[in-house]
VEXMI-473436 format. One line per 2 residues: number of its first residue (from 1); their letters; for each residue x, y, z of C-alpha. Coordinates in pm, whole numbers, padded with zeros to 5 digits. Example, Ala and Ser with C-alpha at 12.3 -4.5 7.8 and 13.67 -1.06 7.14 Angstrom:
! VEXMI-473436
1) as) 01230 -00450 00780  01367 -00106 00714
! end
This chain:
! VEXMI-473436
1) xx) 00000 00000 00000  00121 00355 -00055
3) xx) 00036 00696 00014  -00197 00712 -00319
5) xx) -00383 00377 -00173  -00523 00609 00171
7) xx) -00811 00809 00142  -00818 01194 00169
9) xx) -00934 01347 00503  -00816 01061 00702
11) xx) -00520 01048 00922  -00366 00730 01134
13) xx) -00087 00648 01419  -00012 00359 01660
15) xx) 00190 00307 01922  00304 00025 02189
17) xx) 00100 00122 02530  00205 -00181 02733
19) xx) -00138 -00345 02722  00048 -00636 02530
21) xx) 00256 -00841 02735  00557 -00811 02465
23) xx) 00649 -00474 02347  00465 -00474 02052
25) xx) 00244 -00217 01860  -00117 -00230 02099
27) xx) -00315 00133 02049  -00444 00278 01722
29) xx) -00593 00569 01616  -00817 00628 01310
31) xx) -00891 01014 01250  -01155 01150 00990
33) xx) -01059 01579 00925  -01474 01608 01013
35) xx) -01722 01400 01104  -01847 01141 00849
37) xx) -02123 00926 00730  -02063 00598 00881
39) xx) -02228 00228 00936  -02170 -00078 01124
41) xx) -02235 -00431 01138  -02156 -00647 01493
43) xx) -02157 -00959 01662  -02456 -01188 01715
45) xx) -02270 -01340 01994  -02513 -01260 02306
47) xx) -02183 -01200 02520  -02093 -00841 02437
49) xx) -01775 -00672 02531  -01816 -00309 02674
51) xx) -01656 -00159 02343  -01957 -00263 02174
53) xx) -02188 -00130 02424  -02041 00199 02381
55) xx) -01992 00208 01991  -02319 00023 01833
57) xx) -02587 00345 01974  -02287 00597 01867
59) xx) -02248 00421 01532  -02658 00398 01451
61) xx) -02682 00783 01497  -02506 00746 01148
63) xx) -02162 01007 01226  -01853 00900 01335
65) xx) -01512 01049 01334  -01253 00919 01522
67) xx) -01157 00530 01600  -00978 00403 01916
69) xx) -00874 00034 01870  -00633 -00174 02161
71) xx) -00533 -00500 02077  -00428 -00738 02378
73) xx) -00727 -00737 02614  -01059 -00759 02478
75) xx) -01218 -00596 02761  -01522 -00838 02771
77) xx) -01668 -01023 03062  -01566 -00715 03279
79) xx) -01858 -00620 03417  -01899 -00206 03519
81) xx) -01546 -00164 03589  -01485 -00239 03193
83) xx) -01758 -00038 03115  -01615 00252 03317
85) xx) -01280 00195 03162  -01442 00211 02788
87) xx) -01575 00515 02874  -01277 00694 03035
89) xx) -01085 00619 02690  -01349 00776 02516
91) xx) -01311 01118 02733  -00955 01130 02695
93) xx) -00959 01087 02357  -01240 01324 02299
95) xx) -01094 01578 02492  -00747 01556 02280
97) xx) -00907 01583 01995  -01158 01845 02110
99) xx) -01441 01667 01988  -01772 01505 02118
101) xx) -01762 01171 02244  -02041 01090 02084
103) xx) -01850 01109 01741  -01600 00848 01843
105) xx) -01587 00441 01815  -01391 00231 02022
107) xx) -01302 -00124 01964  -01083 -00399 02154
109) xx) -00979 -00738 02100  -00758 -00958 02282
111) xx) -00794 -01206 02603  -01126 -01202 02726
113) xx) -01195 -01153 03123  -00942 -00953 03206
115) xx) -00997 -00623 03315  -00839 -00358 03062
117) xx) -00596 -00099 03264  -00626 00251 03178
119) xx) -00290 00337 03225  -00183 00292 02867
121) xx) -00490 00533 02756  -00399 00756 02997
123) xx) -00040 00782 02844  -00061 00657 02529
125) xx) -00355 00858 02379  -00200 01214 02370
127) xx) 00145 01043 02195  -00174 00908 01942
129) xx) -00306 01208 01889  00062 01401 01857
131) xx) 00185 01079 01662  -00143 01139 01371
133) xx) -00015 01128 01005  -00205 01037 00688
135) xx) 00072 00826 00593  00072 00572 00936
137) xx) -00268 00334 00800  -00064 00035 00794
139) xx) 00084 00097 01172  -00311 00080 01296
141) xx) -00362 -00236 01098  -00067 -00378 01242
143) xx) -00171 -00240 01607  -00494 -00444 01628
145) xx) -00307 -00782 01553  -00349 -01024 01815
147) xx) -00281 -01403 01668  -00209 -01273 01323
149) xx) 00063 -01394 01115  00052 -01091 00896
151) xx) -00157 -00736 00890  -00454 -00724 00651
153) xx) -00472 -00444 00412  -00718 -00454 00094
155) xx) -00736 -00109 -00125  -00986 00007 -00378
157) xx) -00974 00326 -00599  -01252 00439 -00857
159) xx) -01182 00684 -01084  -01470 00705 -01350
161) xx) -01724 00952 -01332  -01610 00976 -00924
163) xx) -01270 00971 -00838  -01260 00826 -00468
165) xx) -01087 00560 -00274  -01194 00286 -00028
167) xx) -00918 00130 00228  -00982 -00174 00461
169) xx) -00808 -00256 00765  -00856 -00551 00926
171) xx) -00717 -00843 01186  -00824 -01175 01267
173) xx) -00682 -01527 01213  -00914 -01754 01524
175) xx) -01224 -01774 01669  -01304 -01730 01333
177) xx) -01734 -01807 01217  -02059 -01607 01114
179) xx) -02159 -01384 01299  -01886 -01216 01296
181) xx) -01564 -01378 01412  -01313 -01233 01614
183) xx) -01229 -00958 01354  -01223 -00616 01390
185) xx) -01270 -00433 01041  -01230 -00039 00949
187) xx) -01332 00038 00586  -01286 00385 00497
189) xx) -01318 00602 00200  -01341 00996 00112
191) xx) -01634 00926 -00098  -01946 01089 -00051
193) xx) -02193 00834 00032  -02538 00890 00139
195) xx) -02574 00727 00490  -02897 00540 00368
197) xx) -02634 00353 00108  -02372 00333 00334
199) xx) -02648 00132 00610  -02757 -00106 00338
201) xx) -02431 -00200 00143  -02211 -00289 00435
203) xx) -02456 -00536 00547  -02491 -00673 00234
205) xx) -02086 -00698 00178  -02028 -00865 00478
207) xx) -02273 -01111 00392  -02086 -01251 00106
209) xx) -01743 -01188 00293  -01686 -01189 00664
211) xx) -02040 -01327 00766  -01901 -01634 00460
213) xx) -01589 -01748 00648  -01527 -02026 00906
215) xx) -01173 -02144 01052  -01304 -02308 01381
217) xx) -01691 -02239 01398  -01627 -01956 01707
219) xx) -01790 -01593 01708  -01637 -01395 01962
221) xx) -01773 -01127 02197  -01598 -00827 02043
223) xx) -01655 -00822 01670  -01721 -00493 01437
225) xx) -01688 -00359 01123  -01730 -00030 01040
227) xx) -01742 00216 00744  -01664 00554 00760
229) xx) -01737 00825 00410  -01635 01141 00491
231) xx) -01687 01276 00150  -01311 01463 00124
233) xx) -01312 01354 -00262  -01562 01617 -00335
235) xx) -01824 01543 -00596  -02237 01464 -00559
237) xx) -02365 01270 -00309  -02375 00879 -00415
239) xx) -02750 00772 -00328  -02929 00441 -00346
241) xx) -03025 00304 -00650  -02777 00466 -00844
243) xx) -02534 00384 -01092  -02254 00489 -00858
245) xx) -02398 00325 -00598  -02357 00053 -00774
247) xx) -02010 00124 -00863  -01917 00161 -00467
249) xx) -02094 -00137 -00373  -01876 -00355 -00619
251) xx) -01576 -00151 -00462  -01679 -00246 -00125
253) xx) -01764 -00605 -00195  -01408 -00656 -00338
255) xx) -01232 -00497 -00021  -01410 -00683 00243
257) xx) -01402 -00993 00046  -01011 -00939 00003
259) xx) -01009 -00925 00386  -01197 -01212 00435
261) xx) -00999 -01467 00235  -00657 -01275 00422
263) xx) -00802 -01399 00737  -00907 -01749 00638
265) xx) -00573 -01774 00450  -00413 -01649 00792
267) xx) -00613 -01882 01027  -00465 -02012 01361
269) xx) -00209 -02297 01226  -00388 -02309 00868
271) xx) -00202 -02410 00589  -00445 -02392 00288
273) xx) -00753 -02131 00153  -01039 -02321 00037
275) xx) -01377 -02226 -00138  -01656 -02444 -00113
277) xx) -01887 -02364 -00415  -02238 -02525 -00421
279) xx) -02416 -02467 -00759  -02720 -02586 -00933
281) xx) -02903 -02562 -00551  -03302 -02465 -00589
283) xx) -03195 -02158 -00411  -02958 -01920 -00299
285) xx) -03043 -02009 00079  -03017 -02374 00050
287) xx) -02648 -02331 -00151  -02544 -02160 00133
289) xx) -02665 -02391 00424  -02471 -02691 00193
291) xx) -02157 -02483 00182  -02165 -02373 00536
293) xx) -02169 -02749 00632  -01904 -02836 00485
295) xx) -01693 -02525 00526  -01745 -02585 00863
297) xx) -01703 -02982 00917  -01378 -03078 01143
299) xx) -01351 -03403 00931  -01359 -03198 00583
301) xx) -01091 -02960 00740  -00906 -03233 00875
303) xx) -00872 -03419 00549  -00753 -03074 00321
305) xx) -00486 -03109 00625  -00363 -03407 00519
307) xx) -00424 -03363 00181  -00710 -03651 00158
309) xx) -00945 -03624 -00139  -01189 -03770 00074
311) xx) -01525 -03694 -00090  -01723 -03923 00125
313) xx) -01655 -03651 00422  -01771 -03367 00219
315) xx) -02103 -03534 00065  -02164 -03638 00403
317) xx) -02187 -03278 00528  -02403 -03151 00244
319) xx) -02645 -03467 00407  -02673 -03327 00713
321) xx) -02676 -02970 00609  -03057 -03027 00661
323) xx) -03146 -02900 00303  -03321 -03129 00057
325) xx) -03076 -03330 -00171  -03109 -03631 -00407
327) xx) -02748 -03766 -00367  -02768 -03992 -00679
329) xx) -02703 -03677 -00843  -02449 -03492 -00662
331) xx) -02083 -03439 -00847  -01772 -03288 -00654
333) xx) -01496 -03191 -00793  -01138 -03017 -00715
335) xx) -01076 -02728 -00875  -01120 -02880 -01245
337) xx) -01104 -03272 -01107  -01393 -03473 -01047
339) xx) -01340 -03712 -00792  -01744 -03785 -00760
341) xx) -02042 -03824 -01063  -02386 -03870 -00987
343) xx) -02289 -03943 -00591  -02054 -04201 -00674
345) xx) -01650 -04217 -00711  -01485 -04146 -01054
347) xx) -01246 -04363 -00979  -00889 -04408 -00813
349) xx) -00691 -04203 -01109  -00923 -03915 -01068
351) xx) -00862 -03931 -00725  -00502 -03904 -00741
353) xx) -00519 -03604 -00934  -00748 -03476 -00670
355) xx) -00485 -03527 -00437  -00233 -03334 -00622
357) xx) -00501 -03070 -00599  -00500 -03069 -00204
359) xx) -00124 -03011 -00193  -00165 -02662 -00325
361) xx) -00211 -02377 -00049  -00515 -02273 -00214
363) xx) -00789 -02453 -00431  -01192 -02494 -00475
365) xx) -01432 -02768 -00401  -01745 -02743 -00645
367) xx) -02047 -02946 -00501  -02299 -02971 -00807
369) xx) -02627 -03046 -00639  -02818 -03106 -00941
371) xx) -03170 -02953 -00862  -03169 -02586 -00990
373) xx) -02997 -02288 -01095  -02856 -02075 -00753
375) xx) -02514 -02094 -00615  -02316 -01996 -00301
377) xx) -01953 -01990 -00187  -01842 -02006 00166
379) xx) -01422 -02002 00264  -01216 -02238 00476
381) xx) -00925 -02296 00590  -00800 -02662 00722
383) xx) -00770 -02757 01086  -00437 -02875 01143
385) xx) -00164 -02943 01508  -00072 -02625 01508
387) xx) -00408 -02452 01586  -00439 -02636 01889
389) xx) -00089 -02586 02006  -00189 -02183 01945
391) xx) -00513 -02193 02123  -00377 -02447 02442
393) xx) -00178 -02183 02574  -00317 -01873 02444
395) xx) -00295 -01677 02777  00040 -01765 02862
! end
């Protein structure tokens, strides 16, 4: 990413607080020039950390412009004392930056049930707001990493009729599952976008992105994404049912579904990206519930692990997806390579090219169900030794 990647009227910085245990980058600060349009989408998870609490009435008044992110402690479970602590951050920051509370997010992710010390805030968020630059983006994406391998950064610029750009920040790599996962997400862009748009794309992007991911079937307590449009690229006003509202939802699709395949593709101890596509399904809806099932099976994930073209596994999840199947009909292949016709094997040579298939880091499992025209992908990553070695000792 470079400096022409960021979007206008947004500035960034990041800084090690001590929250983490290791001396690592922990506190970041997103910063819109004024305040802008802005939506969000959260966790289903009935456990809700105190961020959340605070952000999710801020973020439906539909303006937002300043984010305060910690990685390290999650500051869920906490009970008023985490509460209290949320909202201390938010009055420091808000007084630094001489703005209303109500016109700032906060987010956190990290161990849950630990209560979240305010000492880092209390230090830390002047050297933020001092340390703001509109070239530091990829220091805040690094700064909410908590199991990550890698920092996820996805970039989108339009320059047609509009000339705008759309960046996406975003961390996660466990506890990874609709609806959310434990992801934090920050999309941002200097277009002007109506907030009626803004409240109806984002839900529908991370539908076919972040809410179509699975590493180990968790949602966490602390999940967000939010979108911020603060309009700095001048021009008209994008509103629904538009052709440039058309032209920003494709831009926003792409970024979050960049993101979402960087944290499948980054999962705890994962070694390979996998798409499950179900086609010819009667609908939409029952693709969907097919290719969740087997995105989500431990025996399916197992076998990509060890690079077993084991059909039997995967047309055994699409059984007891619950949808209505006629499996004398079903084909599965990898990638190209049919390893099953009309629900039975194509044979041992088949499956050995199959299995040459499974030793790449990233390939596609096409379910044909045979029984209409709709589709639906959902991504995966395999389940290997290494994810439980991570999440044994995650606290220590």
């Amino acid at each position: 990413m470079n400096s022409a990647d960021i979007p206008a009227g947004f500035r960034f910085s990041a800084i090690a607080s001590g929250i983490k245990k290791t001396v690592k980058l922990d506190l970041g600060l997103i910063v819109s020039e004024c305040p802008a349009n802005c939506a969000g989408v959260f966790t289903r998870n009935k456990v809700v950390a105190a961020p959340l609490l605070l952000t999710q009435p801020r973020i439906a008044k539909g303006r937002c412009q300043a984010i305060l992110v910690n990685s390290g402690n999650a500051n869920a479970c906490t009970g008023a004392e985490g509460l209290e602590t949320a909202e201390m951050t938010l009055q420091l920051l808000a007084g630094q930056l001489q703005i209303a509370d109500e016109l700032i997010a906060v987010a956190s992710t990290g161990v849950i049930g630990e209560p979240l010390p305010l000492e880092p805030f209390s230090s830390g968020v002047p050297k933020l707001v001092a340390g703001l630059s509109a070239t530091q983006a990829a220091t805040v994406a690094e700064a909410m990493m908590t199991t990550d391998a890698f920092s996820k950064i996805a970039t989108a610029t339009e320059s047609g009729g509009q000339n705008y750009r759309v960046l996406g920040l975003a961390k996660g790599a466990g506890m990874i599952h609709p609806n959310m996962a434990t992801m934090l997400c920050f999309v941002l862009t200097d277009a002007p976008i109506a907030p009626e748009l803004l409240k109806t794309a984002l839900p529908r992007a991370v539908r076919k992105s972040f809410n179509s991911i699975s590493v180990d079937g968790d949602t966490s307590t602390n999940d967000m994404v939010l979108l911020l449009a603060n309009g700095a690229s001048g021009g008209a006003m994008i509103l629904p049912d538009t052709r440039e509202a058309q032209i920003f939802s494709q831009h926003l699709d792409r970024v979050l579904l960049d993101l979402a395949k960087m944290i499948v593709r980054d999962g705890e101890g994962a070694t390979k990206l996998v798409q499950i596509r179900v086609i010819g399904a009667e609908s939409e809806k029952t693709a969907r519930i097919a290719a969740r099932s087997v995105a989500t099976s431990s025996l399916v994930k197992t076998a990509f692990f060890g690079e077993d073209a084991n059909w039997g596994r995967i047309i055994a999840a699409v059984g007891y997806s619950g949808i209505d199947i006629d499996p004398n009909r079903i084909d599965i292949s990898f990638d190209q390579v049919p390893v099953a016709l009309n629900g039975l094997a194509a044979g041992a040579e088949q499956e050995a090219k199959a299995t040459g298939i499974l030793q790449q880091d990233e390939f596609v499992v096409t379910i044909n169900l045979h029984s209409g025209e709709a589709e639906s992908s959902y991504y995966t990553s395999d389940l290997s030794y290494e994810y439980v070695k991570i999440n044994a000792d995650y606290r220590t």
